[in-house]
TORKOL-4160 file (C-alpha; in steps of 0.2 Angstrom, whole numbers, padded with zeros to 4 digits, m for minus):
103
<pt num="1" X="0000" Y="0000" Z="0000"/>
<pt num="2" X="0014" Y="0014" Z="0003"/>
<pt num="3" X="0020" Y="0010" Z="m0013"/>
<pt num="4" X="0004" Y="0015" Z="m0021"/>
<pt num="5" X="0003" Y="0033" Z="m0012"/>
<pt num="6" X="0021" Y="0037" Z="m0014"/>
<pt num="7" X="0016" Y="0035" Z="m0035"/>
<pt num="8" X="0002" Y="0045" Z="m0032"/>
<pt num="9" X="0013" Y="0058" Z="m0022"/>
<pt num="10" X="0026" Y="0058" Z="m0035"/>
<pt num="11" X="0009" Y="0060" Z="m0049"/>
<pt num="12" X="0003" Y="0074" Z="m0039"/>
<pt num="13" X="0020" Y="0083" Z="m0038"/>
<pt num="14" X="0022" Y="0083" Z="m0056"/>
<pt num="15" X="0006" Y="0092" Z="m0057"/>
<pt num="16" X="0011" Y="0105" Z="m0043"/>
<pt num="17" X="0027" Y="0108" Z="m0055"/>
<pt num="18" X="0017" Y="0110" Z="m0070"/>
<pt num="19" X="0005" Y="0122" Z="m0063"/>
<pt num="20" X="0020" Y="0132" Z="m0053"/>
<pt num="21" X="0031" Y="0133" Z="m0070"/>
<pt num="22" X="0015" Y="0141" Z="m0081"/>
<pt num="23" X="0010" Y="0152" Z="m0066"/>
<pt num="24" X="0029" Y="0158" Z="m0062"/>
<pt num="25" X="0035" Y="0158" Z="m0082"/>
<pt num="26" X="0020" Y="0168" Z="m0087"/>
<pt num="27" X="0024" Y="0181" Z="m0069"/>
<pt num="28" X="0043" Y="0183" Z="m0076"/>
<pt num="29" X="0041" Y="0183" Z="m0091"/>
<pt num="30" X="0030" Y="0195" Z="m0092"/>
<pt num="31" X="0044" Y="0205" Z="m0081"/>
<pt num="32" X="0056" Y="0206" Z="m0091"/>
<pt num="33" X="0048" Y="0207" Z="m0107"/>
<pt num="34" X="0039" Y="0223" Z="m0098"/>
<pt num="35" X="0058" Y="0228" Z="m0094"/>
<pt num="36" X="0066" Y="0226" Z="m0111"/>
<pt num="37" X="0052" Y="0235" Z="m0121"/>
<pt num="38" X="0056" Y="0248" Z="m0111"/>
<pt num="39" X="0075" Y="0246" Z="m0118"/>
<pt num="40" X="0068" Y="0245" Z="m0133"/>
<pt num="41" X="0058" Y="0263" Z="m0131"/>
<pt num="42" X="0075" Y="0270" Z="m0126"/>
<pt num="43" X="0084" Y="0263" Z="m0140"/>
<pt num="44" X="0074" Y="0270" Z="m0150"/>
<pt num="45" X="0073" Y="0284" Z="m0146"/>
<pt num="46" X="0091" Y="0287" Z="m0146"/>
<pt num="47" X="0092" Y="0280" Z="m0165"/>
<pt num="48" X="0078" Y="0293" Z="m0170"/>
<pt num="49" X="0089" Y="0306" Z="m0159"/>
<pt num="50" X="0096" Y="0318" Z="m0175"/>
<pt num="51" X="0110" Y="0326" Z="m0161"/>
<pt num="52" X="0117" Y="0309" Z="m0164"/>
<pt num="53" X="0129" Y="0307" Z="m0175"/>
<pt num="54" X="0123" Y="0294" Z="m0191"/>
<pt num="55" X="0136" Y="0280" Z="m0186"/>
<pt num="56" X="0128" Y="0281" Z="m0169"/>
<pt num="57" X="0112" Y="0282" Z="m0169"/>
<pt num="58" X="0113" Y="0266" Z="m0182"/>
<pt num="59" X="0119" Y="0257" Z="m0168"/>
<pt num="60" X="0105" Y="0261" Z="m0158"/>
<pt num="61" X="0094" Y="0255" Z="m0173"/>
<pt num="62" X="0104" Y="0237" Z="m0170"/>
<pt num="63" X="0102" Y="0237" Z="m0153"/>
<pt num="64" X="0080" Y="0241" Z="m0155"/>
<pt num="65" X="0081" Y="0227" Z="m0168"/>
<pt num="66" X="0089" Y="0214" Z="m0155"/>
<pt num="67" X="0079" Y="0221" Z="m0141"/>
<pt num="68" X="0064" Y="0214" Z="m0152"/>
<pt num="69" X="0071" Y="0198" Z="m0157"/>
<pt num="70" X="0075" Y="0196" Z="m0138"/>
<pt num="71" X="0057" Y="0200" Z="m0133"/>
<pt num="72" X="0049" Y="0190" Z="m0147"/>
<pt num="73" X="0060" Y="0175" Z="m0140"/>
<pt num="74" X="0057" Y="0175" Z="m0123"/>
<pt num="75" X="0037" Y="0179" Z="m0127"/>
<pt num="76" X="0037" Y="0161" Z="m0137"/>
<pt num="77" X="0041" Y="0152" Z="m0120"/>
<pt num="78" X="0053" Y="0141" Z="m0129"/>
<pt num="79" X="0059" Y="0135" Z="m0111"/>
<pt num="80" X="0045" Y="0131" Z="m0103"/>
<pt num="81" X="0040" Y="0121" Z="m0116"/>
<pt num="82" X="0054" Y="0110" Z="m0116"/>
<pt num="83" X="0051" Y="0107" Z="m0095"/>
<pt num="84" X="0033" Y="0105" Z="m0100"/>
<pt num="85" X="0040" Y="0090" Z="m0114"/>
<pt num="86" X="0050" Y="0083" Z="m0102"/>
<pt num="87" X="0036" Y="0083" Z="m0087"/>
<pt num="88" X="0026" Y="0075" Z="m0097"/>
<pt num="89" X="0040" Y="0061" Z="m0100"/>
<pt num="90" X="0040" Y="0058" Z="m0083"/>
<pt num="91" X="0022" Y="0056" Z="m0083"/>
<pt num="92" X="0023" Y="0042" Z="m0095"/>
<pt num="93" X="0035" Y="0034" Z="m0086"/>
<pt num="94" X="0025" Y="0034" Z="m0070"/>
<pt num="95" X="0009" Y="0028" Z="m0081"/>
<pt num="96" X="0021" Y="0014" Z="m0087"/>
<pt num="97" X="0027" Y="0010" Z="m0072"/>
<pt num="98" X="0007" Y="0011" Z="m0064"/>
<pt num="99" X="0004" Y="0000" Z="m0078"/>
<pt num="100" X="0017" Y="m0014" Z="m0075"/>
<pt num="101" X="0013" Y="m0016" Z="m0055"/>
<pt num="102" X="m0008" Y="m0017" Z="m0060"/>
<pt num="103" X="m0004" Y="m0034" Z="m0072"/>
């Protein structure tokens, strides 16, 4: 019988990790992406600033542009996928492993 609520512990605590990973990811992410398009405003800004001279406000233009692609990454969640794919690996194998104890 332990053996049975320990599986349905370690069941129950891959659920907890998936809820805490979308709740915290979404709370950081939205963070720093709140953060960085604020980086982006002031790059911009300075690329559009004509006291500036061409050379460097080009270089603020490159600086906006990868302050976007940074932005644009870290709103695709490309991490917390991956921990979500390899959650639900473990969750197959505890499945497996419920499966092979219940023949």
């Amino acid at each position: 019988m332990p053996r049975v609520s320990m599986k349905r512990m370690f069941h129950n605590g891959l659920q907890k990790c998936r809820r805490i990973l979308e709740v915290d990811t979404q709370q950081i992410r939205f963070k720093v992406i709140k953060k960085l398009e604020e980086m982006f405003d002031c790059a911009h800004a300075l690329s559009q600033n004509t006291s500036l001279r061409l050379c460097e406000r080009e270089k603020w233009a490159k600086i906006a542009a990868d302050v976007a692609k940074t932005i644009n990454g870290v709103s695709a969640g490309f991490d917390e996928q991956k921990v979500n794919r390899e959650l639900e690996e473990l969750e197959d194998l505890v499945n497996k492993a419920r499966a092979k104890t219940k023949d």
